[in-house]
MIPA-774113 format. One line per 4 residues: number of its first residue (from 1); for each residue x, y, z negated of C-alpha. Coordinates in Angstrom, 3 decimals. Layout:
// residues N
NUM) X,Y,Z  ...
END
This chain:
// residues 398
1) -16.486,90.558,61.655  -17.792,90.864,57.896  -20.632,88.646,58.536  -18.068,85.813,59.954
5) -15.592,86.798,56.373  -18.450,86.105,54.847  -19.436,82.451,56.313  -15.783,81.841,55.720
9) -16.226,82.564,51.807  -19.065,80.568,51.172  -17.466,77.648,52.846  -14.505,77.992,51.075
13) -16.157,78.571,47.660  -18.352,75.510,48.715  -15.579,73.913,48.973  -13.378,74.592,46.534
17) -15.971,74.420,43.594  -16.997,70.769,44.911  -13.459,69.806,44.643  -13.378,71.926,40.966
21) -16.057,70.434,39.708  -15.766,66.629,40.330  -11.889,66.735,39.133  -13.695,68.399,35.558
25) -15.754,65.641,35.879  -12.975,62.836,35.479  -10.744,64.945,33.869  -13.567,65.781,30.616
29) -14.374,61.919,30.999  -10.558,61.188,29.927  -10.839,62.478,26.458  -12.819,59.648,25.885
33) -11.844,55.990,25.258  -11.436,53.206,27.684  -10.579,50.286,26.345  -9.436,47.392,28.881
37) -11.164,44.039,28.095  -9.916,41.727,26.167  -8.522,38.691,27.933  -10.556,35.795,27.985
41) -8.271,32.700,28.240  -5.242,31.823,27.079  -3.391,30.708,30.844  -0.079,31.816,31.650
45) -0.487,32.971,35.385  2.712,32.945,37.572  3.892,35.950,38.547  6.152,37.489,41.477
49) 7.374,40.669,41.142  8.262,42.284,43.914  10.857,45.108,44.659  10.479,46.484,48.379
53) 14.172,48.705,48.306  15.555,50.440,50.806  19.122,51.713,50.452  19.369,51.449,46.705
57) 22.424,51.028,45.997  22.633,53.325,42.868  19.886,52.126,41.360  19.121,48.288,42.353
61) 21.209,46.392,39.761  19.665,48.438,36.707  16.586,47.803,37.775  16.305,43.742,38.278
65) 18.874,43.041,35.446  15.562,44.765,33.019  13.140,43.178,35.049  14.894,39.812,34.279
69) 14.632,40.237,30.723  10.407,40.374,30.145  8.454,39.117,27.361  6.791,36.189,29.547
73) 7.938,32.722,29.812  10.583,32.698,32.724  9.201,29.740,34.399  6.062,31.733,34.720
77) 7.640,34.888,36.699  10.104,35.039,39.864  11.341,38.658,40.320  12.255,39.227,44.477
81) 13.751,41.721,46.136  13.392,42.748,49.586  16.947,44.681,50.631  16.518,46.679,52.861
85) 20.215,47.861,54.557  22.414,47.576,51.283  25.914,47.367,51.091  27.015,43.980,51.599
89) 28.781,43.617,48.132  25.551,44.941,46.109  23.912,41.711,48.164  26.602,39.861,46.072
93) 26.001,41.305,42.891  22.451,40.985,43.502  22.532,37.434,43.856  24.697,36.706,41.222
97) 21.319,37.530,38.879  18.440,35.099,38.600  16.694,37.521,41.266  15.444,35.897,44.477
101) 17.430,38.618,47.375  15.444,38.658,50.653  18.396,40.827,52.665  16.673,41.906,55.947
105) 17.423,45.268,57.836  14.443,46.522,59.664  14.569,48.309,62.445  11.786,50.410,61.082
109) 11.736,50.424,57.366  8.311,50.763,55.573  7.036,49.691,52.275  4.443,47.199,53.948
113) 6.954,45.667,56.336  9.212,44.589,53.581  6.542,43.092,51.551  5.077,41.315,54.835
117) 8.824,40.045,55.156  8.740,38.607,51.387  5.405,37.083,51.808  6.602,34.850,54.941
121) 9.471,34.227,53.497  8.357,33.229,50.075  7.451,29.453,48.860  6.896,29.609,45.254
125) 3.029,29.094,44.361  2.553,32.249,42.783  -1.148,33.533,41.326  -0.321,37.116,41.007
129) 1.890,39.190,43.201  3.337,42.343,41.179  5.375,45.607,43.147  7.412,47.796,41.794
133) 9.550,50.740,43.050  12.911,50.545,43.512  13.596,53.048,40.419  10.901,51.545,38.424
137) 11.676,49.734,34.703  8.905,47.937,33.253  8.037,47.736,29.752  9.109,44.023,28.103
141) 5.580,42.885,27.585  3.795,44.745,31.114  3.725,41.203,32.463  1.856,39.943,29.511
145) -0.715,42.901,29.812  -1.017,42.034,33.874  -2.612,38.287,32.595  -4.500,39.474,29.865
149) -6.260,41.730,32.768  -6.271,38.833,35.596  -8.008,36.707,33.284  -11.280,39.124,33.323
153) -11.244,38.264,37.267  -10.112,41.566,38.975  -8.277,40.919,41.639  -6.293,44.638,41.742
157) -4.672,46.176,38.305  -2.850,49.294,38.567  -0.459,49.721,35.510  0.031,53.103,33.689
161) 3.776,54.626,35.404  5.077,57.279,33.351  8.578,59.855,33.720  11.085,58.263,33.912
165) 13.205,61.814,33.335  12.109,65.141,32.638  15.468,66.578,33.026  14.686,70.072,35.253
169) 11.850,72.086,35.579  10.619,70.306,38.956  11.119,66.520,37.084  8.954,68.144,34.310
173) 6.166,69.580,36.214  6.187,66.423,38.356  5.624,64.230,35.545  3.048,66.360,34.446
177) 1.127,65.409,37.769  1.816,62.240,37.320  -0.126,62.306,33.896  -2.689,64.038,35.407
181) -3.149,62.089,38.034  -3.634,59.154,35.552  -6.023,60.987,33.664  -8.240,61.709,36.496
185) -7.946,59.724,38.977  -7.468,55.930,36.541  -8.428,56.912,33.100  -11.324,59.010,34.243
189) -12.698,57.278,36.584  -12.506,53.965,34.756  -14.558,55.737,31.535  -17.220,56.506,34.122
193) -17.444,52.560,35.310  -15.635,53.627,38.847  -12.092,51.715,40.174  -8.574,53.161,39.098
197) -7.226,54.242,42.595  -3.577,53.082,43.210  -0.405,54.637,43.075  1.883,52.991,45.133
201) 3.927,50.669,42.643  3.203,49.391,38.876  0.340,47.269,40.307  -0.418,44.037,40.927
205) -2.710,41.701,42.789  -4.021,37.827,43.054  -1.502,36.458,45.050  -3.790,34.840,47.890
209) -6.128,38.182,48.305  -2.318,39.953,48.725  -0.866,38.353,50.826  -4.074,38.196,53.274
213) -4.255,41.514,53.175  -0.718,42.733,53.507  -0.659,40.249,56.760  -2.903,42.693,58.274
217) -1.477,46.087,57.401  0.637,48.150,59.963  1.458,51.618,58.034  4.368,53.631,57.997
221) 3.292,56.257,54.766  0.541,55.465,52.414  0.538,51.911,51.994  -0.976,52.172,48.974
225) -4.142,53.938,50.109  -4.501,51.955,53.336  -4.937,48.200,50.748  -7.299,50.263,48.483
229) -9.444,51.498,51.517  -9.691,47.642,52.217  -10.616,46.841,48.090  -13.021,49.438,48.337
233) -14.521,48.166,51.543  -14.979,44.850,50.020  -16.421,46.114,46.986  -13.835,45.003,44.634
237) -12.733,46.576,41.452  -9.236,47.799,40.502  -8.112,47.556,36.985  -6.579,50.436,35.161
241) -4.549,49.508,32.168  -3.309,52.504,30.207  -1.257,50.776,27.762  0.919,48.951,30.385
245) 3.815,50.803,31.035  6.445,51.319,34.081  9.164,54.206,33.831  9.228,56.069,37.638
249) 11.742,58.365,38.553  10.417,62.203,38.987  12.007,64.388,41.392  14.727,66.496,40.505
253) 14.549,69.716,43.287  12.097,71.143,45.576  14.177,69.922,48.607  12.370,66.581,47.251
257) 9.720,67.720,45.968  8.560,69.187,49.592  9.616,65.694,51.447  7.646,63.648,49.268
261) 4.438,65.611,48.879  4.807,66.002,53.252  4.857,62.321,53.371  1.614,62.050,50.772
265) -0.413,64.805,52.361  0.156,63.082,55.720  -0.970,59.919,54.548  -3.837,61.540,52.249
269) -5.390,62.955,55.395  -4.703,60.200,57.816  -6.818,58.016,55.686  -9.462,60.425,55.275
273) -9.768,60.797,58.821  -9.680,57.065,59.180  -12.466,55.928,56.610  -15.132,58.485,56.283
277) -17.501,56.878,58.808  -17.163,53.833,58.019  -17.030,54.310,54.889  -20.351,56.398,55.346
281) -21.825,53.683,57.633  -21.223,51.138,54.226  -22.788,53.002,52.042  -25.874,53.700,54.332
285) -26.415,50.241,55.149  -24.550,48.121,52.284  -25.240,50.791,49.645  -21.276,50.799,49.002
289) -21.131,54.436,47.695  -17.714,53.882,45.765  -16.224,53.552,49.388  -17.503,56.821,50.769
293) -16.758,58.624,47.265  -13.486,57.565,47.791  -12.755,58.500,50.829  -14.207,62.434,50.326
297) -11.401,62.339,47.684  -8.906,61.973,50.200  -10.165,65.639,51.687  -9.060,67.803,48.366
301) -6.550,69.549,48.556  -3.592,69.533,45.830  -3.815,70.630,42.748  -0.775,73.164,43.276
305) -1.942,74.650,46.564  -5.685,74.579,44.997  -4.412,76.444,41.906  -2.343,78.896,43.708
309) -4.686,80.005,46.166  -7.448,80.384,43.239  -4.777,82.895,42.144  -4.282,84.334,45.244
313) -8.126,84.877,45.828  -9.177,86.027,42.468  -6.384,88.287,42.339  -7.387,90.010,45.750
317) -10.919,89.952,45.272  -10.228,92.090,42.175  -7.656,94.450,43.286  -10.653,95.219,46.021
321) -13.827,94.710,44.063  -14.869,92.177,46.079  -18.081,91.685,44.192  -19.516,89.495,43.252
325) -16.649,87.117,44.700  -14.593,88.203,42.294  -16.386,86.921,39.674  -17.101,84.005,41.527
329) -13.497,83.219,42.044  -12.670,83.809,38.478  -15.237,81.110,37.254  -13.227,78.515,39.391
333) -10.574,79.932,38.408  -11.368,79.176,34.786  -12.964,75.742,35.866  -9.336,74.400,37.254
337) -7.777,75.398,33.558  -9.629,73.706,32.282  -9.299,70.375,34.410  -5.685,71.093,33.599
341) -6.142,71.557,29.636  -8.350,68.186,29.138  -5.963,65.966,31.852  -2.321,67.030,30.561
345) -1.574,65.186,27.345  -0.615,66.906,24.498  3.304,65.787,24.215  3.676,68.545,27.554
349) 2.687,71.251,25.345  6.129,72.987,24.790  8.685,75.468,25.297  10.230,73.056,27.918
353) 6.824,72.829,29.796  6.220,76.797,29.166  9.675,77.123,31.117  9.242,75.016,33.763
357) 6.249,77.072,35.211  8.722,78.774,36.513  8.933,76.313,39.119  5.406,77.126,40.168
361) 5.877,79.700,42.734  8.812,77.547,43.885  6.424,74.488,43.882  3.897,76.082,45.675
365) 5.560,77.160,48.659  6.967,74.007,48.892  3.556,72.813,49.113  2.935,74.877,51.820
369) 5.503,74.197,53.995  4.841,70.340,53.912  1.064,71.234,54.737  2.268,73.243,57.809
373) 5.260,70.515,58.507  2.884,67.185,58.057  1.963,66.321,61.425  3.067,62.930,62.490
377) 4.890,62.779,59.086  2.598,59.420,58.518  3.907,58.213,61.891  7.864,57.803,60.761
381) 9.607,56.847,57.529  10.555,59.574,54.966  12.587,57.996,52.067  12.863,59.455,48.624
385) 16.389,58.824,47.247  16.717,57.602,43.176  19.541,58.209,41.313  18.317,58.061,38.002
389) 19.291,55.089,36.349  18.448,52.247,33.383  21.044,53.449,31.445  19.841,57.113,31.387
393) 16.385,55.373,30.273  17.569,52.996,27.729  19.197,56.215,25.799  15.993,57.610,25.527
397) 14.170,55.209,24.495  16.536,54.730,21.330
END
């Protein structure tokens, strides 16, 4: 029995440290600078921006009436979106903007299905396709950063999305993930000469390699990761552009907090599972290695589960002097600060933060429960609601 506790250990510690160790990586890479090239011709690309919504009611009307109002010639961008079962009279209101409404109600709503829909549907000849969230408010001159960055010849750009709210302690700690998911996984990487990995919404692609693409993909959760499997495959770069901004809505309670991260763990290990042989095969024969490092990323587990079960097994290697594990424990321990210290920007260091660890614990479980509650959560829709409005934003930003 102690020989097997032991095997166990070393696995885990091999494990864990890996993980440790190549989020340092990425995260020490971020203090440096990364600056996006400069664009190298002067064309106006047209742009569609996309809004795949489903039930946003609340939050719809905000959202495409500051959408409509960019910094970029209005000939030169069409902004769409796909409404999914909305009240008939926000349909109305909807189309009384200069919005292009595609009102469908699917029998099984998903993120790719909707933009599938709109790419049938639409006739406009379009050279980059753009998707936003439902909750998400660009910044006026994000389309004008998006063609500065298309001009260099990538054919994927993932913008920077930041809080939209930090109004409770679980909004707070989320947007503090968000951040450091930025600095790692975009910033980080892109310092190092790897692809930003996508997030979902706040990106943008050449229209013809989207819409392709999208034809082809069938996924319920994870959209996002299934099209940059396929860019990775191909051996394409994605575009991170730090100074391109898109306001997201964080969640508000741990009721939320535990449905979304069930939803992204599913999908996180689903596409794991999916592309690590042939992502492996690639890189044996086509020497694609970005594909295969990508895909071992999709085995790590969270940063909140990974930090409180570092806790949990330093603390009870101590309290029995499990030596030397405890010492070995404490030096990942140590490790994951510091991944934390050099990825969270210095604006989060406050009383506000300092309070909402707090929410930890909370967090945590939460965590756990999804991980235990996952299975077949990739096989059916889970919907995050937003409530949190333009107007709310707009204050702030005065």
């Amino acid at each position: 029995m102690g020989t097997i506790l032991v095997i166990i250990q070393i696995v885990l510690f091999i494990y864990v440290t890996g993980t440790i160790l190549m989020l340092l990586l990425f995260s020490f890479a971020s203090l440096f600078t990364y600056n996006p090239p400069k664009a190298k011709d002067q064309v106006l690309r047209k742009f569609v921006v996309l809004i795949p919504a489903y039930q946003e009611d609340e939050v719809i009307m905000e959202v495409v009436t500051d959408a409509l109002k960019q910094q970029y010639p209005s000939e030169k961008f069409d902004v769409v979106v796909i409404a999914d079962k909305f009240r008939p009279e926000t349909i109305q209101l909807l189309k009384m903007t200069k919005a292009i409404v595609l009102a469908k109600d699917f029998e099984i709503s998903t993120k790719s299905r909707a933009l599938k829909y709109a790419f049938e549907q639409l006739t406009g000849d379009y050279d980059v396709a753009c998707i936003l969230d439902a909750d998400n408010l660009m910044t006026p001159d994000f389309l004008q950063k998006l063609n500065a960055a298309f001009s260099n010849g990538f054919i994927a750009v993932q913008g920077h999305r930041v809080a939209k709210n930090t109004n409770t302690n679980f909004a707070i700690l989320d947007a503090i993930s968000e951040e450091i998911n930025n600095h790692i996984f975009r910033y980080g990487q892109r310092v190092l000469g790897f692809s930003s990995t996508l997030i979902g919404s706040a990106m943008a692609f050449d229209f013809s390699f989207f819409k392709e693409m999208i034809a082809e993909v069938e996924v319920v959760g994870g959209f996002d990761k299934e099209i940059e499997m396929r860019i990775f495959s191909k051996k394409l770069i994605i575009e991170y552009l730090p100074d391109a901004l898109v306001y997201d809505e964080k969640v508000q309670n741990a009721q939320v907090f535990g449905k979304q991260r069930r939803r992204w763990l599913s999908a996180q290990f689903h596409f794991f599972g999916k592309n690590l042989l042939p992502s492996f095969k690639m890189m044996v024969s086509e020497n694609n290695y970005e594909y295969f490092f990508k895909s071992l990323q999709y085995m790590q587990l969270p940063r909140i589960l990974l930090l409180g079960l570092l806790f949990f097994l330093t603390f009870i290697s101590w309290i029995f002097n499990f030596y030397p594990w405890n010492l070995l424990w404490t030096f990942d321990f140590v490790l994951l600060i510091l991944v934390f210290a050099f990825a969270i920007p210095g604006k989060f260091y406050t009383f506000r933060t300092l309070n909402a660890m707090w929410a930890l614990p909370i967090g945590f479980m939460s965590m756990v429960g999804s991980l235990l509650r996952m299975h077949k959560a990739n096989e059916r829709f889970i919907h995050t609601k937003h409530t949190y409005n333009a107007f709310q934003i707009k204050k702030k930003r005065k």
